[in-house]
Biotite code that builds the C-alpha atoms (Angstrom):
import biotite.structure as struc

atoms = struc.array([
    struc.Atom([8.796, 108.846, 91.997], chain_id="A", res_id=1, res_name="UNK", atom_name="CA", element="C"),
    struc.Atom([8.279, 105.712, 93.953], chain_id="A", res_id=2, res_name="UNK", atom_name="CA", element="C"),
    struc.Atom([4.714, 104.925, 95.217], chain_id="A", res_id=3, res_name="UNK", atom_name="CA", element="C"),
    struc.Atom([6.400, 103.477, 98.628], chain_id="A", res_id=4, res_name="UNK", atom_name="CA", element="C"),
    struc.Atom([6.479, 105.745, 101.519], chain_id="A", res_id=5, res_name="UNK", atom_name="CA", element="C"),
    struc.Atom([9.592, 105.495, 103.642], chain_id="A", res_id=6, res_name="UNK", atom_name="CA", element="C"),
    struc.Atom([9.229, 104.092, 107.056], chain_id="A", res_id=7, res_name="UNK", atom_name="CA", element="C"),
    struc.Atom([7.916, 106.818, 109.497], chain_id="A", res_id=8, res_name="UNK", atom_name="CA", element="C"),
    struc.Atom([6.482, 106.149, 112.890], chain_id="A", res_id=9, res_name="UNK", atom_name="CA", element="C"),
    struc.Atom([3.663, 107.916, 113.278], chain_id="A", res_id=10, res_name="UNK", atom_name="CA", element="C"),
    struc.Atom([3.068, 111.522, 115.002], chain_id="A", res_id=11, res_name="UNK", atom_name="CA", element="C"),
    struc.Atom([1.331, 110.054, 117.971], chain_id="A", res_id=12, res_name="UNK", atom_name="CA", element="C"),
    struc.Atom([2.964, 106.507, 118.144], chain_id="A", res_id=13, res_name="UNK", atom_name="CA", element="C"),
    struc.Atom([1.878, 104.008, 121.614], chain_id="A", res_id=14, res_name="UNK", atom_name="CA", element="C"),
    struc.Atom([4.335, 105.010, 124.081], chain_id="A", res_id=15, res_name="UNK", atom_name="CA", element="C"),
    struc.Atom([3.773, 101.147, 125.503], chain_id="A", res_id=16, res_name="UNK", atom_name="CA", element="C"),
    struc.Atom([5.299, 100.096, 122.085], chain_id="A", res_id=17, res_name="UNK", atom_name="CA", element="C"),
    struc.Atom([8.073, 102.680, 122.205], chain_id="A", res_id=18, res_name="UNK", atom_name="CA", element="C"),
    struc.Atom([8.367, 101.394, 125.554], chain_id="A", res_id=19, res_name="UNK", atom_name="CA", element="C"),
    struc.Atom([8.659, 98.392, 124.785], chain_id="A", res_id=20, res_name="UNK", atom_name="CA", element="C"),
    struc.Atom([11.312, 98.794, 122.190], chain_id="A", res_id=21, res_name="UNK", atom_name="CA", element="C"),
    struc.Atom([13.523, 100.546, 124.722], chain_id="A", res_id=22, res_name="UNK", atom_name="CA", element="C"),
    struc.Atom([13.463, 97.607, 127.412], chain_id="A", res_id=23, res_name="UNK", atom_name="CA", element="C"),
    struc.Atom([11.441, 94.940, 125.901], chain_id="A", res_id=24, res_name="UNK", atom_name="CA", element="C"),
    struc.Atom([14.393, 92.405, 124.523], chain_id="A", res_id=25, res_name="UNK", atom_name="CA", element="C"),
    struc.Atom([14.600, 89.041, 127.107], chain_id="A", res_id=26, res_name="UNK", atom_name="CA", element="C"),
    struc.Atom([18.332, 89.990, 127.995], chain_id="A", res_id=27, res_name="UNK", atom_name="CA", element="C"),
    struc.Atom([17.553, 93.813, 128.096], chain_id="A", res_id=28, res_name="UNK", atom_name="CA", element="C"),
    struc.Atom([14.711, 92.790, 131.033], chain_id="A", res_id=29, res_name="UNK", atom_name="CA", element="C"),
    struc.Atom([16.684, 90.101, 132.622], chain_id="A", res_id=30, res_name="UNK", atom_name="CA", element="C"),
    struc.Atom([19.543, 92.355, 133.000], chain_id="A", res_id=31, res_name="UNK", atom_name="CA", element="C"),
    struc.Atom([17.339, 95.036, 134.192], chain_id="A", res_id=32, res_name="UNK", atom_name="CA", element="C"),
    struc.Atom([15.870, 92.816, 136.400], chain_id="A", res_id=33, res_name="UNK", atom_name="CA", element="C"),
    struc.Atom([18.026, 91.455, 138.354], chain_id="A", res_id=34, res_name="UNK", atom_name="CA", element="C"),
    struc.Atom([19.862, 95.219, 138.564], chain_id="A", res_id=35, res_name="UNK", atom_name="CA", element="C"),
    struc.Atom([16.945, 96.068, 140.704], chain_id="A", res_id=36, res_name="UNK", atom_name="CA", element="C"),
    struc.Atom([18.780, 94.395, 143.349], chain_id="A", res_id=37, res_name="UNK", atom_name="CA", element="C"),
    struc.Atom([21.852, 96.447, 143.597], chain_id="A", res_id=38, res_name="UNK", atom_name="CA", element="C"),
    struc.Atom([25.448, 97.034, 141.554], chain_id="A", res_id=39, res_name="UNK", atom_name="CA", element="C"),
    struc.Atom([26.990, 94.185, 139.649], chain_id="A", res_id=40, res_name="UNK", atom_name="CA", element="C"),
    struc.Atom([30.089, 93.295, 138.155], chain_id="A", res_id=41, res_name="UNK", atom_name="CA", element="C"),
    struc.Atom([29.855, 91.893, 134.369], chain_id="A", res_id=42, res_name="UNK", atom_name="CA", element="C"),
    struc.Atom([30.594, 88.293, 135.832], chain_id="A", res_id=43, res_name="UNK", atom_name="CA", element="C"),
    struc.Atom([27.720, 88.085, 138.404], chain_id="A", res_id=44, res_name="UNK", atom_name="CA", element="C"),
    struc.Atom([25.147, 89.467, 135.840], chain_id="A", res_id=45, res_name="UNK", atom_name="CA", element="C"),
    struc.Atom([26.244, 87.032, 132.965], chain_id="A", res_id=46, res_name="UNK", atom_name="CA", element="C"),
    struc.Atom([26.512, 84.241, 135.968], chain_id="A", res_id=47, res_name="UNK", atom_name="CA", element="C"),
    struc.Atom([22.747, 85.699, 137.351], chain_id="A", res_id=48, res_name="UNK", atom_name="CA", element="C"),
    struc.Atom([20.995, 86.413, 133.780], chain_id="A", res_id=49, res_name="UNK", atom_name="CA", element="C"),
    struc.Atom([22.843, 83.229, 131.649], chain_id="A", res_id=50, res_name="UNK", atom_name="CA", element="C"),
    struc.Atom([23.689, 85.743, 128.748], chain_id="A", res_id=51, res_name="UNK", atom_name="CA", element="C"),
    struc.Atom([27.161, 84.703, 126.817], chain_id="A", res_id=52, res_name="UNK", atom_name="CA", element="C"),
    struc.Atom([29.691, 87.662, 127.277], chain_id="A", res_id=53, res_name="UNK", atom_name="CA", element="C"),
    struc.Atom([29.343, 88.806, 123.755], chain_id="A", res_id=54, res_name="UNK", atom_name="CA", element="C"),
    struc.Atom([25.452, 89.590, 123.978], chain_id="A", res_id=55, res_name="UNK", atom_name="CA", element="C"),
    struc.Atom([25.877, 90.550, 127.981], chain_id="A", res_id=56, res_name="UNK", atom_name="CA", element="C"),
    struc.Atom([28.340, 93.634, 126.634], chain_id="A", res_id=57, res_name="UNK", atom_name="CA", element="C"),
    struc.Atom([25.483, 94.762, 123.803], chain_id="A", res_id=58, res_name="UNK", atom_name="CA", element="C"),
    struc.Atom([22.684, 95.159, 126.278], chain_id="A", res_id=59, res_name="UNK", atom_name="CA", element="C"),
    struc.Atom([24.823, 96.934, 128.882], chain_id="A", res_id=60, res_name="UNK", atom_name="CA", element="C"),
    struc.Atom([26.284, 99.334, 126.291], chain_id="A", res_id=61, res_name="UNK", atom_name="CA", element="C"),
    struc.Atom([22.429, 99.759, 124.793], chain_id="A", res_id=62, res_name="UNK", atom_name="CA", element="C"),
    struc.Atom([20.825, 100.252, 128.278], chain_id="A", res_id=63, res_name="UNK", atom_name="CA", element="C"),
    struc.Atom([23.428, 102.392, 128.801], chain_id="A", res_id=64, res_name="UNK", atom_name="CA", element="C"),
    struc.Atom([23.040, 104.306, 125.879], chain_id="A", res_id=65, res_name="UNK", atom_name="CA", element="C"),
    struc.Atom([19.254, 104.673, 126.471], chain_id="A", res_id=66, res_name="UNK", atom_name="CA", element="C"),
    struc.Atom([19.755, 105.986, 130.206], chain_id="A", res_id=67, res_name="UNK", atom_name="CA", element="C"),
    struc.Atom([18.781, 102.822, 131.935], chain_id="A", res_id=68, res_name="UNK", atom_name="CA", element="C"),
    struc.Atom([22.090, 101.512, 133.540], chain_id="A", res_id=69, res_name="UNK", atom_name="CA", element="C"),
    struc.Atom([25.363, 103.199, 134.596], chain_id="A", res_id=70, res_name="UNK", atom_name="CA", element="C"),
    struc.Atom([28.829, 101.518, 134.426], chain_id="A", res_id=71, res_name="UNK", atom_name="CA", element="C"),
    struc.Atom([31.950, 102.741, 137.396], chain_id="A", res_id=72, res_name="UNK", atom_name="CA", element="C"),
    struc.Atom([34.882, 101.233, 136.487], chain_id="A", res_id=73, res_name="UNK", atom_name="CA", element="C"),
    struc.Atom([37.174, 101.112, 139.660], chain_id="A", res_id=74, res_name="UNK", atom_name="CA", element="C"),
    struc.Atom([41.086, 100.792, 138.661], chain_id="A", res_id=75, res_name="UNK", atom_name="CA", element="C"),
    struc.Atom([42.747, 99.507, 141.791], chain_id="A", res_id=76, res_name="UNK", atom_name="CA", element="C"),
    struc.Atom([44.149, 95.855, 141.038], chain_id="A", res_id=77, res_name="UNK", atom_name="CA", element="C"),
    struc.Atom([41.885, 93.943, 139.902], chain_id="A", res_id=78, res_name="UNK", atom_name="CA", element="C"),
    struc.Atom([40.537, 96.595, 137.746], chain_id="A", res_id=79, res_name="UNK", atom_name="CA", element="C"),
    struc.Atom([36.598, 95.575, 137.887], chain_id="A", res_id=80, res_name="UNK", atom_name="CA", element="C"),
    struc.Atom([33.445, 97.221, 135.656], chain_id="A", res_id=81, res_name="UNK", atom_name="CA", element="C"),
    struc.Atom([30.437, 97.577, 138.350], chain_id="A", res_id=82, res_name="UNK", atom_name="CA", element="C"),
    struc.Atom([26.832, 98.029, 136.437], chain_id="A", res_id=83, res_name="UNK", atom_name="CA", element="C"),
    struc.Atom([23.817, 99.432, 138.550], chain_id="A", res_id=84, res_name="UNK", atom_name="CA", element="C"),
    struc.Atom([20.670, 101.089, 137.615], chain_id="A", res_id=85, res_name="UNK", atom_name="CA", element="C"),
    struc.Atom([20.300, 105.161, 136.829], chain_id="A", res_id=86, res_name="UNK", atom_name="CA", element="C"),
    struc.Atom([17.395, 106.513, 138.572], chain_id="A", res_id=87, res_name="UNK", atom_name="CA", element="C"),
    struc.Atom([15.311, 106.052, 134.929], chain_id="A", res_id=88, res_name="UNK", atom_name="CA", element="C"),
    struc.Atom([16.000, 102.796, 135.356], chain_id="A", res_id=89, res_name="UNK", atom_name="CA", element="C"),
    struc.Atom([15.370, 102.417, 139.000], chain_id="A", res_id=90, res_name="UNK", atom_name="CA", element="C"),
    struc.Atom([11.878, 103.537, 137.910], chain_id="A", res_id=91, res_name="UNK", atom_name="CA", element="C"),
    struc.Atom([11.050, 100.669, 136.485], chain_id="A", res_id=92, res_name="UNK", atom_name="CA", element="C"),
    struc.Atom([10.562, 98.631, 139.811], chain_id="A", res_id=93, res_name="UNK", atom_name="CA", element="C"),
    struc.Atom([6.837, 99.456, 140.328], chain_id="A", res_id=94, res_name="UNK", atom_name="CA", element="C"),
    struc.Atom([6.277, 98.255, 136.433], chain_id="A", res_id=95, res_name="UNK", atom_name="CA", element="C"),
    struc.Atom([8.039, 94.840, 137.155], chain_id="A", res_id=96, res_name="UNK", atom_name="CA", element="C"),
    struc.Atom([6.685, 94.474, 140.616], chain_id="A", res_id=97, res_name="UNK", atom_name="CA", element="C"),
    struc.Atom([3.290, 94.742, 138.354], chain_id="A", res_id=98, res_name="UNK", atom_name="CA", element="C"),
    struc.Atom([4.347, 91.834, 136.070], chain_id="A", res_id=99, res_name="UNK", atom_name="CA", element="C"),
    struc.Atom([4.985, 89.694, 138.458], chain_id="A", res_id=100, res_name="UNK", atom_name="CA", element="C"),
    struc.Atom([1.822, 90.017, 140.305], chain_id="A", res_id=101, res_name="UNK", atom_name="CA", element="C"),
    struc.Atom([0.322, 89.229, 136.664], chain_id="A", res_id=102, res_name="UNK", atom_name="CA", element="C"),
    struc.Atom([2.500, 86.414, 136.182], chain_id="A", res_id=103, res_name="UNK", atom_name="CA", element="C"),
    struc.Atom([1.477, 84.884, 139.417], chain_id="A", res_id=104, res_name="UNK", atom_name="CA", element="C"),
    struc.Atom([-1.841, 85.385, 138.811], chain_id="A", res_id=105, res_name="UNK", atom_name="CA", element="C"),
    struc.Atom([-2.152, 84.057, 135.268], chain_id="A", res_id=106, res_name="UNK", atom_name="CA", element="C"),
    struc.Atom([1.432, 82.019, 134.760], chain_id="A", res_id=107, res_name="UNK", atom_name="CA", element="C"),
    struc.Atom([2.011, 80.041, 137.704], chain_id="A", res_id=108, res_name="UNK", atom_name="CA", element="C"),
    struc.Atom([-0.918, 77.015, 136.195], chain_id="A", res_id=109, res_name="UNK", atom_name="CA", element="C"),
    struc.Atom([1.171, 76.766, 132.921], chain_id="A", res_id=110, res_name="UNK", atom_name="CA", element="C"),
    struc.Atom([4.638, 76.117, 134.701], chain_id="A", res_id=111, res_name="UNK", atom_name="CA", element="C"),
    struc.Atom([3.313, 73.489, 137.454], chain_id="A", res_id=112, res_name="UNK", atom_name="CA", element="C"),
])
């Protein structure tokens, strides 16, 4: 019998760290982010964010699996994959409006 316990989160783990482990990746917010402001193809949020298409794809597919963002693919010619925010993810506003307001507040000295 091995004296190592296996890796268990705890009964009554932080939700701000399981939080945090849903949405808290730089692409994961930047893509979230700038979703906020409407639907998006896959060009205009790799052009918007600066993610390469390979890592661009992951974070849709994982938002998407988590509930955050939604994908319509419309099939007239062009066929074109359009990304926007579920309302779970839509929820999230008020939390970045909150960062920000912290940023400005205690960020804005460091990048002058």
């Amino acid at each position: 019998m091995s004296s190592q316990e296996p890796d268990v989160e705890p009964p009554n783990a932080c939700p701000v760290i399981e939080s945090l482990e849903q949405i808290g990746s730089q692409w994961r917010l930047a893509v979230l982010h700038e979703l906020l402001a409407g639907e998006q193809r896959f060009n205009e949020l790799k052009r918007s964010t600066g993610a390469n298409a390979r890592t661009l794809s992951r974070v849709l597919d994982d938002l998407g699996e988590t509930g955050f963002v939604e994908r319509r693919i419309e099939e007239d010619a062009p066929i074109a994959t359009y990304y926007s925010l579920t309302e779970k993810g839509e929820s999230l506003e008020p939390v970045f409006d909150e960062i920000e307001c912290w940023a400005s507040s205690w960020l804005d000295d460091e990048f002058e």
